[in-house]
N, C-alpha and C positions, 0 to 999 in steps of 0.2 A: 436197604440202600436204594432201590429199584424204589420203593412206595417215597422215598423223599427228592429223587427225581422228576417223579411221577408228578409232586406237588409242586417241585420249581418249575416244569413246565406249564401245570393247571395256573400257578398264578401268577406267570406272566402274560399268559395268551387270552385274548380277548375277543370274542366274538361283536362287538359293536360298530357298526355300520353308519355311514353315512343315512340310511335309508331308516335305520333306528331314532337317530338324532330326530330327521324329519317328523316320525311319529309320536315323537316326542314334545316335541313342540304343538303337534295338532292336536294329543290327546292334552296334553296339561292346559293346551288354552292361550301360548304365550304370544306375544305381539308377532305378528307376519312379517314386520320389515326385517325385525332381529333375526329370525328364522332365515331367514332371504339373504340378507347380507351372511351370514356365517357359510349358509353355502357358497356364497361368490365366493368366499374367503379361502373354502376348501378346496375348489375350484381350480382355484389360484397355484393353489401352491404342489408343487412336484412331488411326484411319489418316491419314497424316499428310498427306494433302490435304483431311482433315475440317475442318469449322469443328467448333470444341466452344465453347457460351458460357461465358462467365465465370462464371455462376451458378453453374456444374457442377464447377469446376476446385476440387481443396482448395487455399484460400486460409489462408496462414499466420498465425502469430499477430500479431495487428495492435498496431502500439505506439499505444498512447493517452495514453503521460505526454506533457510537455513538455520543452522545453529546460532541460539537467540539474537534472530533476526527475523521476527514473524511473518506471517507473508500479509500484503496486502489488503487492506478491507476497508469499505468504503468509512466507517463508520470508527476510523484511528484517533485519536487524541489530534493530530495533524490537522483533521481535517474537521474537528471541533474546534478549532480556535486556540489550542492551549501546545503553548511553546516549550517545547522538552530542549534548549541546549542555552552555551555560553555566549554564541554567536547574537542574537535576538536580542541580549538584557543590554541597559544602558550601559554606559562606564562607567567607573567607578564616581569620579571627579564629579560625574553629574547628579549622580544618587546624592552626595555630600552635599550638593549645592556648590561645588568650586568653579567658577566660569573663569579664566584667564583671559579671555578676551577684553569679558566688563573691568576684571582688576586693570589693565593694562590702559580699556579709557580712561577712567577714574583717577590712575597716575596721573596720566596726561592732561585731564581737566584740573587738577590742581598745580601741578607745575608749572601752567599756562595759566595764569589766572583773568587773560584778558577771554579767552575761549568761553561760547558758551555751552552750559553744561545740558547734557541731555536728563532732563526730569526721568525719565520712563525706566532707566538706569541705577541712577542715582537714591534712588527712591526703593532700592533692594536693600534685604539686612543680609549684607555677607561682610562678615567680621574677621573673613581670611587676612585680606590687606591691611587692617587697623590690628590687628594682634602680630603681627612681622614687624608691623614698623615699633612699637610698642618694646618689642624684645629687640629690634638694633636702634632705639633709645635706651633703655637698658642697659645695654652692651656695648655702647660707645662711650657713656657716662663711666662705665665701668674700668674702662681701658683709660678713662682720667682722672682715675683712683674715686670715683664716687659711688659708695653702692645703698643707688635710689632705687631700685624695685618695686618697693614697696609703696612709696612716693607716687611714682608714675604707674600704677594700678589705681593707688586709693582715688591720685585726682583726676583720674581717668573716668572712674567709675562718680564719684561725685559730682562731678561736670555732665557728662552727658546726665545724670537723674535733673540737675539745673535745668538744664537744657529743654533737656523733655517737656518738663513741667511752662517753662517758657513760651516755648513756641506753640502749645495746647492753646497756652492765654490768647497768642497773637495770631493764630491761622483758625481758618474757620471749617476746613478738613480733617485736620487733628493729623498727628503723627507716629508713631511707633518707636519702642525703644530701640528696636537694633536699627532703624534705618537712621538713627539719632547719632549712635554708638558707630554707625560705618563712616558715616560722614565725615565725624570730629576725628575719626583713626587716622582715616584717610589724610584730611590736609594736617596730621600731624607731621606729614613727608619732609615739608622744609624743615621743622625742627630738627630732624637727623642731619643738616646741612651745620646747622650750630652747633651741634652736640661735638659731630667729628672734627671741625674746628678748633674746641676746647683740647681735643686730644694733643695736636700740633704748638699751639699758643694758648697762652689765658687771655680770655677774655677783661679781665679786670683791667679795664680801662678804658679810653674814646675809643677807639677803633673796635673794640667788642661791642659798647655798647649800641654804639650806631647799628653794627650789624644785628643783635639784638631785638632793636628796635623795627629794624627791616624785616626781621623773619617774624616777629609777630604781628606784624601789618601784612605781610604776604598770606601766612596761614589763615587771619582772620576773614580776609579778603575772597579767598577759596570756596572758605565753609559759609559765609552769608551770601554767594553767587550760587551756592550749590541748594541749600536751602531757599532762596527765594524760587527758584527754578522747579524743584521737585515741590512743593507747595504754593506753587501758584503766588507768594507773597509780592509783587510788582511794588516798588516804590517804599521797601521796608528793606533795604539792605546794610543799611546804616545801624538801622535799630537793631540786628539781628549781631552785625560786625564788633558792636561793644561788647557783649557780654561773649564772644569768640572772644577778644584778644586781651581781655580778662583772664578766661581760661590759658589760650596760649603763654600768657604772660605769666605765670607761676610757672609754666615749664620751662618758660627761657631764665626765669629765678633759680632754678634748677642746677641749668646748664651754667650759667656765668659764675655762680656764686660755689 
């Protein structure tokens, strides 16, 4: 028992020195800086039955945030550019493309047909306002026992491809299909004036038809002010207002009949 104490002593104890290492290094040959720097190193550091206080010890970098609430650092998402909340994104309305403001000129420059229209406007494909008015034509034909739906899509969708193709011919900008499709939605507004009429009285007679005849000169009137203006057409509103009140005038076919 004594001979295998004997040997947990022999092999943990070590006779190697600092002053070993150094001749170690002189006899094998190896670089002097390596040599040099190890002793700063040993140097350095406390013998290891010293007390050293805390004071003296480099104490690492201390965390001061909270619970998942990191702490500070120059170098944050933050302060890269990149937006972390709900605050910063747009609305929603605008993501969609719904401006309520432009719907609301757009009323008013049809309604007014003496007003002139603002090109820079007008000249957007937002199909919010022409798909409203759309479904309460619809839904007032419907409430006069008429169910055109289908009617007022097909020649919706037919007229504006007319159209399109039309005004390609005659401007020398060219035009786009939704800004085609907004326009024609748009001054479809009077027609809801005749439609909810029909609901009240029938049109089937002079006094329908006169009015009739006023709401497809109004609408026509809209949409070739509105077109000339967003394409530049000066002195073609005539020629633009026929083939409008062509179009409108199957929908007042619609309404009356």
């Amino acid at each position: 028992m004594s001979n295998f104490e004997q040997f947990h002593v022999d092999f943990y104890q070590s006779n190697y020195t600092i002053e070993d290492q150094e001749e170690g290094c002189n006899s094998y040959g190896l670089d002097k800086n390596l040599c040099e720097s190890r002793k700063s190193q040993t140097e350095k550091q406390p013998a290891g039955g010293a007390f050293v206080p805390s004071d003296m010890l480099p104490s690492p970098q201390s965390y001061s945030g909270q619970i998942l609430q990191p702490a500070y650092s120059p170098d944050t998402p933050s302060q890269l550019g990149y937006v972390d909340g709900f605050d910063e994104e747009p609305p929603l309305l605008e993501e969609l493309g719904i401006n309520f403001e432009h719907i609301w000129q757009k009323t008013l420059t049809v309604l007014n047909p003496m007003k002139p229209a603002d090109g820079s406007i007008m000249n957007e494909t937002d199909l919010t306002g022409p798909m409203v008015f759309c479904l309460a034509l619809g839904a007032t034909l419907l409430m006069a026992g008429k169910v055109h739906f289908g009617y007022v899509y097909g020649m919706s969708a037919i007229g504006c491809l007319a159209m399109h193709a039309l005004l390609n011919l005659m401007s020398t900008s060219g035009v786009s299909h939704g800004c085609v499709a907004s326009v024609l939605g748009y001054c479809l507004l009077p027609m809801l004036i005749l439609s909810s009429s029909a609901v009240v009285f029938s049109l089937q007679g002079i006094p329908g038809i006169v009015l009739a005849l006023f709401i497809i000169g109004w609408c026509s009137l809209s949409a070739s002010k509105i077109f000339t203006s967003a394409l530049a057409m000066e002195g073609q509103q005539l020629l633009i207002a026929y083939p409008c009140a062509l179009l409108y005038g199957l929908f007042a076919l619609l309404t009356v009949f």
